[in-house]
GUVEX-809468 format. One record per residue: residue number from 1; x, y, z of N, C-alpha, C, O in turn. Coordinates in pm, whole numbers, plus 32768, in hexadecimal, padded with zeros to 4 digits. Example, Ala and Ser with C-alpha at 12.3 -4.5 7.8 and 13.67 -1.06 7.14 Angstrom:
BEGIN
+-----+------+------+------+------+------+------+------+------+------+------+------+------+
: pos :  nxx :  nyy :  nzz : caxx : cayy : cazz :  cxx :  cyy :  czz :  oxx :  oyy :  ozz :
+-----+------+------+------+------+------+------+------+------+------+------+------+------+
:   1 : 8527 : 7DC7 : 830C : 84CE : 7E3E : 830C : 8528 : 7EB6 : 830C : 8590 : 7EB4 : 834E :
:   2 : 8505 : 7F1F : 82C4 : 8557 : 7F96 : 82CA : 850A : 8003 : 8313 : 853D : 8072 : 8324 :
+-----+------+------+------+------+------+------+------+------+------+------+------+------+
//
This chain:
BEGIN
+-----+------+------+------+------+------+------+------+------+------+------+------+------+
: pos :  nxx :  nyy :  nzz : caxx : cayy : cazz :  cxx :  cyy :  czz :  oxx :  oyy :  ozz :
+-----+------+------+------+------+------+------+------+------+------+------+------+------+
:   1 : AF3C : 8BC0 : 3188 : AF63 : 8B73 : 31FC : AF5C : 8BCE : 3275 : AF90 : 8C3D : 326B :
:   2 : AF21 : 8BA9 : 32EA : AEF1 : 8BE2 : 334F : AF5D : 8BD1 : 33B1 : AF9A : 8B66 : 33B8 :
:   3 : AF79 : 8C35 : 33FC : AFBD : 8C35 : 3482 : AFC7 : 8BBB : 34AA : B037 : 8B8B : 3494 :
:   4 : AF62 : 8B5D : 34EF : AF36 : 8AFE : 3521 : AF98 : 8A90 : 34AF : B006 : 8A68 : 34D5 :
:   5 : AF6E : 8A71 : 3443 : AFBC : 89FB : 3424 : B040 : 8A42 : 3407 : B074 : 89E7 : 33C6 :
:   6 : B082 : 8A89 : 3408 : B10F : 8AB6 : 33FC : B13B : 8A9A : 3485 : B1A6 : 8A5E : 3480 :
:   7 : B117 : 8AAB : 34F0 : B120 : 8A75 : 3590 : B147 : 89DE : 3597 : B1AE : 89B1 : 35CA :
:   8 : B0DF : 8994 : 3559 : B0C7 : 88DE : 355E : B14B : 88D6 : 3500 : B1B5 : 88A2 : 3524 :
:   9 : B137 : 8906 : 349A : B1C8 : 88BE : 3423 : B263 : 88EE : 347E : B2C7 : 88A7 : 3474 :
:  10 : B262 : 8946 : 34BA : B2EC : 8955 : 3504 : B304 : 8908 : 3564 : B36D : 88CB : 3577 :
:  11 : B265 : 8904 : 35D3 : B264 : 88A4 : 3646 : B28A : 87E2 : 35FA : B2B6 : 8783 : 363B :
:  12 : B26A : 87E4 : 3577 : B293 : 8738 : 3533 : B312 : 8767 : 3520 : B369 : 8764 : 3577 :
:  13 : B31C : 8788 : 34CD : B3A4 : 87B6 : 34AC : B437 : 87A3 : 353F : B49F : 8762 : 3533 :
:  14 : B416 : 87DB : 3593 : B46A : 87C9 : 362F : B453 : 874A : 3649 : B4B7 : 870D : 366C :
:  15 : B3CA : 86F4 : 3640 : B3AC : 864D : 3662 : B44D : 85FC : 3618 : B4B8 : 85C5 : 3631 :
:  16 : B3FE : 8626 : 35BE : B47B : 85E9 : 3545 : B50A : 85CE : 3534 : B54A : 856D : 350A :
:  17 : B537 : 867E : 357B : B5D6 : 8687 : 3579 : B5CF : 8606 : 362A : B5FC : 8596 : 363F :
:  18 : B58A : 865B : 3675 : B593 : 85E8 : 3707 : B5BA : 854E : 36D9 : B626 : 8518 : 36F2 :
:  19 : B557 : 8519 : 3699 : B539 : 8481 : 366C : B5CD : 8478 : 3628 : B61E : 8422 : 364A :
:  20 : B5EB : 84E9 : 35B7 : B66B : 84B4 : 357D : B6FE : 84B2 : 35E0 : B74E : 8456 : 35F4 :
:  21 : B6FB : 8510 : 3602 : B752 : 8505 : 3679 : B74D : 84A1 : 36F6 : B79E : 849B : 3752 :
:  22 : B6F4 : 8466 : 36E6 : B6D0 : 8407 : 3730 : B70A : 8361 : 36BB : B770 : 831E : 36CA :
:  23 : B6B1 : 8353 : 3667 : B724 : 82F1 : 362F : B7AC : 82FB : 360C : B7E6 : 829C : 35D8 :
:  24 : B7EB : 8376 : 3626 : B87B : 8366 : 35FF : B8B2 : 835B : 3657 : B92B : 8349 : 3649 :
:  25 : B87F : 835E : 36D1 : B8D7 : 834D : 3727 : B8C8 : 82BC : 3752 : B930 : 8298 : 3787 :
:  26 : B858 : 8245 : 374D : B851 : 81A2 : 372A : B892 : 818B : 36ED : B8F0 : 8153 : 3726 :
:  27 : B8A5 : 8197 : 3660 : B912 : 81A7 : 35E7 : B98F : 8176 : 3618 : B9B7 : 8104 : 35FC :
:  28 : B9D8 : 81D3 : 366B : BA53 : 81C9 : 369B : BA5B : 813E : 36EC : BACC : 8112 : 3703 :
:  29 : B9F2 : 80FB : 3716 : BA2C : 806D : 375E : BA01 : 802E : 36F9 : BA4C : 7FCE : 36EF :
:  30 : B9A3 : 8028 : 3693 : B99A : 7FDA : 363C : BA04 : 7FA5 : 35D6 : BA25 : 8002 : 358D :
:  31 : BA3F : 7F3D : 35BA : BAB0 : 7F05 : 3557 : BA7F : 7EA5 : 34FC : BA23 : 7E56 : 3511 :
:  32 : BAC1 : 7EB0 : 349A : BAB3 : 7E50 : 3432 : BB39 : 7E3A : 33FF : BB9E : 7E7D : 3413 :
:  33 : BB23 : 7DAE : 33A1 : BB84 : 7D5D : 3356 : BBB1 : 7D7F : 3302 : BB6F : 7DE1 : 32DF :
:  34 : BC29 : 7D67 : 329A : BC35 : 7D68 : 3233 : BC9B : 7CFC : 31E1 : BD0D : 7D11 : 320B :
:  35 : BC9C : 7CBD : 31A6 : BCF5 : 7C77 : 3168 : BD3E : 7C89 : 30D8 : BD07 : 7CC2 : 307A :
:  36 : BDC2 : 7C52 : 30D2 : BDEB : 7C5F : 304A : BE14 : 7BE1 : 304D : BE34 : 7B92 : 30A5 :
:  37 : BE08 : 7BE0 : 2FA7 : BE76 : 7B32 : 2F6F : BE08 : 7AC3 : 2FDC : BE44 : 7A71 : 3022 :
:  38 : BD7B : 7AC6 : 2FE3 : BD1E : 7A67 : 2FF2 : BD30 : 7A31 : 3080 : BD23 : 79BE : 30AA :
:  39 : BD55 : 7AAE : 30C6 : BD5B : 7A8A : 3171 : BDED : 7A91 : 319B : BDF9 : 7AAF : 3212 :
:  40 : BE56 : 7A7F : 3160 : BEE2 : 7A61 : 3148 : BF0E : 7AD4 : 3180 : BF87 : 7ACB : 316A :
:  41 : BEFF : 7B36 : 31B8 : BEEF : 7BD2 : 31EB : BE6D : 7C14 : 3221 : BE11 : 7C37 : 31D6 :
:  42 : BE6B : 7C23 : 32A8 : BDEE : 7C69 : 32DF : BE38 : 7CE1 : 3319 : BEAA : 7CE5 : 3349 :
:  43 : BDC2 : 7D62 : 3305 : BDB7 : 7DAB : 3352 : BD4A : 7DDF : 33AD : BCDD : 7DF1 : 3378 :
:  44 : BD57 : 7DFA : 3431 : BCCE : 7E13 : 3487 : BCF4 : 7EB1 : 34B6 : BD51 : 7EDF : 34F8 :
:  45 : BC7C : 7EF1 : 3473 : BCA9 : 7F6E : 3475 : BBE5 : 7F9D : 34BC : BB77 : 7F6D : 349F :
:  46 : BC1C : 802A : 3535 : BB75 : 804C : 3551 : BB54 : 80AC : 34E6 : BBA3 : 80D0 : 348E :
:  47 : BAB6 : 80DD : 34F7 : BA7B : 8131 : 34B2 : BAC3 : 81AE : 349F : BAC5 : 81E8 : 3433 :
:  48 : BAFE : 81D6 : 3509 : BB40 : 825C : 350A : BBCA : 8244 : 34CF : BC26 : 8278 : 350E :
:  49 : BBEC : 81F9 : 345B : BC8A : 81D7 : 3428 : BCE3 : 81C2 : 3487 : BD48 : 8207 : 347A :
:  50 : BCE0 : 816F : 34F0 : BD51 : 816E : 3537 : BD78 : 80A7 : 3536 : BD2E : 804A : 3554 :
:  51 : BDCF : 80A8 : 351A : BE04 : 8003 : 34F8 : BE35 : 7FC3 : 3579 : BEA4 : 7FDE : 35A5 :
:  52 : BDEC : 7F75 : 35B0 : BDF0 : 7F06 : 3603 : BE42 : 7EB3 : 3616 : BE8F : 7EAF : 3676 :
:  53 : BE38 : 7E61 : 35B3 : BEAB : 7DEC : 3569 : BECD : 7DF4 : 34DA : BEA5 : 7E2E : 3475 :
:  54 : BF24 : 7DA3 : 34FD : BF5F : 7D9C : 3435 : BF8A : 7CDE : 345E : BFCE : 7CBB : 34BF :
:  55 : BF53 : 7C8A : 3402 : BF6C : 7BE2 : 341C : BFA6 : 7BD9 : 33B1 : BF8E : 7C3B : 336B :
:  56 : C004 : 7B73 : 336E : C04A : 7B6D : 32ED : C05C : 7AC3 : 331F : C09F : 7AB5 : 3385 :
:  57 : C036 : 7A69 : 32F1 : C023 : 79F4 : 32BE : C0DC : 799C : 32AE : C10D : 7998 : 323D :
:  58 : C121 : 7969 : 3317 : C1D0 : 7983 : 3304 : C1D3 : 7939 : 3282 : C238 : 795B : 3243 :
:  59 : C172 : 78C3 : 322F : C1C3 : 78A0 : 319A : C184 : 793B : 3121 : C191 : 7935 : 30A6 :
:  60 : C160 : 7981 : 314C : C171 : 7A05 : 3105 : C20D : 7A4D : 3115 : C231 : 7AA6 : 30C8 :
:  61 : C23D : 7A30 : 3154 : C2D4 : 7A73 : 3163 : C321 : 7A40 : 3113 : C359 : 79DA : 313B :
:  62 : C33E : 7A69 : 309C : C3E1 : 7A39 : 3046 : C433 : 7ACB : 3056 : C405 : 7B27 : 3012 :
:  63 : C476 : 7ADC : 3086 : C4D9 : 7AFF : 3099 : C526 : 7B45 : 3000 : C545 : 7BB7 : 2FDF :
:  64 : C52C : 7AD3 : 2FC9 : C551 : 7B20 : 2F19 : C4D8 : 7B63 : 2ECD : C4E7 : 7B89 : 2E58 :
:  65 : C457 : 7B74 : 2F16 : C3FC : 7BBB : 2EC4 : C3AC : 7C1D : 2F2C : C332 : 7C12 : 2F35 :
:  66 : C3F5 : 7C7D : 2F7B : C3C8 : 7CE1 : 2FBB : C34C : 7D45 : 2F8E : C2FF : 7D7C : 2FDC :
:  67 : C348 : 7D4F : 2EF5 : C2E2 : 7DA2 : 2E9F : C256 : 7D3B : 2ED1 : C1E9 : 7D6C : 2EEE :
:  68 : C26D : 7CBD : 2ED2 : C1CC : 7C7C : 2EB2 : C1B6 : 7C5A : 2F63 : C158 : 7C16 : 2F8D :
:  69 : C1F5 : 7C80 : 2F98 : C1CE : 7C87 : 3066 : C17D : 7D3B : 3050 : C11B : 7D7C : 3073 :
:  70 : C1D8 : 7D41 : 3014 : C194 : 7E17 : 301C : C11F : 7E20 : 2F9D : C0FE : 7E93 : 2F81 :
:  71 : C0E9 : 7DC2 : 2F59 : C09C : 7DC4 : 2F12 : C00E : 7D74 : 2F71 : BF9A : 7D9A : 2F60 :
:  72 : C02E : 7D15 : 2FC3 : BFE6 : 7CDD : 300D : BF84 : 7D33 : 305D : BF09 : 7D3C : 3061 :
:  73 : C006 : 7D81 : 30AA : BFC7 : 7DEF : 3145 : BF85 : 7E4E : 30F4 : BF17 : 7E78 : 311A :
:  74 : BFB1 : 7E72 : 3096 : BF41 : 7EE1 : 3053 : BEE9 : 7ECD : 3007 : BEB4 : 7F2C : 2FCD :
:  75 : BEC1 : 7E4A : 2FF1 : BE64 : 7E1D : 2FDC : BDDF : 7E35 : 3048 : BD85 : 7E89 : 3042 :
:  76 : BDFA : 7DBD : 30B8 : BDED : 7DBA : 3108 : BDA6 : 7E41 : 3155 : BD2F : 7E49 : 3172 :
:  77 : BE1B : 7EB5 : 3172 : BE0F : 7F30 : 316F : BDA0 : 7F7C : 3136 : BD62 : 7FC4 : 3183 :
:  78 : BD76 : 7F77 : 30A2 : BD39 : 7F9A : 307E : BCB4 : 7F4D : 3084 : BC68 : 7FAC : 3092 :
:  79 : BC77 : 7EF7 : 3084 : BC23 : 7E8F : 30C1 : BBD4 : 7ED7 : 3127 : BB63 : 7F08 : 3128 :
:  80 : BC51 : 7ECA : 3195 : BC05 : 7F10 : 323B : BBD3 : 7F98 : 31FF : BB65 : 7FC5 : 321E :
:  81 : BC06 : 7FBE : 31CA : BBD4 : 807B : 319A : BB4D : 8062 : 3169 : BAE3 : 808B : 3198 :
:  82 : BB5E : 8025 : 3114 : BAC1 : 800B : 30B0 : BA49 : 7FE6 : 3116 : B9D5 : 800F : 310F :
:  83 : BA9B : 7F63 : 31A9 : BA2A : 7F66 : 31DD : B9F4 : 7FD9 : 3248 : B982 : 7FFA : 3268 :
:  84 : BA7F : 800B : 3274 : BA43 : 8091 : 32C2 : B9D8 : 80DA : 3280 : B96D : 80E1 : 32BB :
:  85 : B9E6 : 8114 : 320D : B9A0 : 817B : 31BF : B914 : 8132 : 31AB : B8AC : 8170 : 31C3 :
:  86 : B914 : 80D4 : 318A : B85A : 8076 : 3174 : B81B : 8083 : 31F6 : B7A5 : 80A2 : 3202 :
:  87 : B88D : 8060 : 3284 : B841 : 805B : 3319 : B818 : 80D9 : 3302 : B7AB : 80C8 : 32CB :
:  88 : B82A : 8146 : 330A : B860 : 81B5 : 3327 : B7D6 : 81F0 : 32EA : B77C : 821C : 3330 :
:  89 : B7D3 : 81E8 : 3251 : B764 : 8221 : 3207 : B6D5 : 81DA : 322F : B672 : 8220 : 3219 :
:  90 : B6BF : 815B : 3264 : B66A : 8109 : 3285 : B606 : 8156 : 32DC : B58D : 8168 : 32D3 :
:  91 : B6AA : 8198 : 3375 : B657 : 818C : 33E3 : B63C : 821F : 33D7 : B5DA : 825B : 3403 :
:  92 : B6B0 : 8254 : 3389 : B64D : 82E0 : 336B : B5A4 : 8306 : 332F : B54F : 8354 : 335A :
:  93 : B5A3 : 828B : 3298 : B51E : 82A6 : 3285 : B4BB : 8299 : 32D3 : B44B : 82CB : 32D1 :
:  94 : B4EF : 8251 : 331B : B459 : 8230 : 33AA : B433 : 82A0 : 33D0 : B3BE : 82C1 : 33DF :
:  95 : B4AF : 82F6 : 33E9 : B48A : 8399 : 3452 : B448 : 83C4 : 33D3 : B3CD : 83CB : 33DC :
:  96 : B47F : 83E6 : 3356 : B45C : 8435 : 32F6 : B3F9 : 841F : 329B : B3D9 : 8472 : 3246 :
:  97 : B3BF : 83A0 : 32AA : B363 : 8370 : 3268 : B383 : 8374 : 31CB : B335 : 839B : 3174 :
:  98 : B3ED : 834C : 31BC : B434 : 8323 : 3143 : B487 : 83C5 : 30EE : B4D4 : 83CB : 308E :
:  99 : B452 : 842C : 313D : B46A : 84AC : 3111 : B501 : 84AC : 310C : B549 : 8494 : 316D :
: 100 : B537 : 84D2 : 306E : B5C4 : 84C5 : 3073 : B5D6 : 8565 : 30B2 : B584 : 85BD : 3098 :
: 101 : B64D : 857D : 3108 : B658 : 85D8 : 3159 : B722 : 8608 : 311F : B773 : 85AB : 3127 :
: 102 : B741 : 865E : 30FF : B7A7 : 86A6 : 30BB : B7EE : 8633 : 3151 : B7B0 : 85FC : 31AC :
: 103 : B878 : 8636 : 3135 : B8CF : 8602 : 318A : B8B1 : 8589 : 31C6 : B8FB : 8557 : 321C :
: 104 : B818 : 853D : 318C : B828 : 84C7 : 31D2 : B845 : 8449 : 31A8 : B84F : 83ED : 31F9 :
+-----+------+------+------+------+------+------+------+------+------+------+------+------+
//
């Protein structure tokens, strides 16, 4: 390997981190949904994990069953996560051209 393409692979290489740093920072206004118990609990959380809203459905509230309201939101909870991480890996492969990249 010649001078010359060791030059080009660093000069892509900098494209790359740019472009990625460049979608993560879209990322952060981007949000998605999540539901538990079939809509009965939403959460709207952005790309960058930060939670928006939390909606809870008021005939989800019994009062004598506090465990299945906290079984709902973390449902829910976990939902929005799953969809962050799919946006997330999506808009990464675009930059990366599907290249799985350590930490992404």
């Amino acid at each position: 390997m010649g001078f010359g393409n060791m030059q080009q692979m660093m000069k892509q290489a900098q494209k790359m981190q740019r472009e990625m740093q460049r979608v993560q920072e879209e990322l952060k206004d981007r949000t998605v949904e999540g539901s538990g118990g079939g809509g009965t609990a939403k959460v709207v959380m952005t790309c960058d994990f930060r939670v928006q809203s939390v909606e809870i459905r008021p005939d989800a509230i019994d009062p004598s069953d506090p465990e299945f309201l906290g079984e709902l939101v973390r449902q829910a909870m976990q939902d929005a996560l799953d969809r962050v991480h799919e946006v997330t890996q999506a808009e990464m492969a675009k930059v990366t051209g599907g290249m799985r990249l350590p930490g992404m």
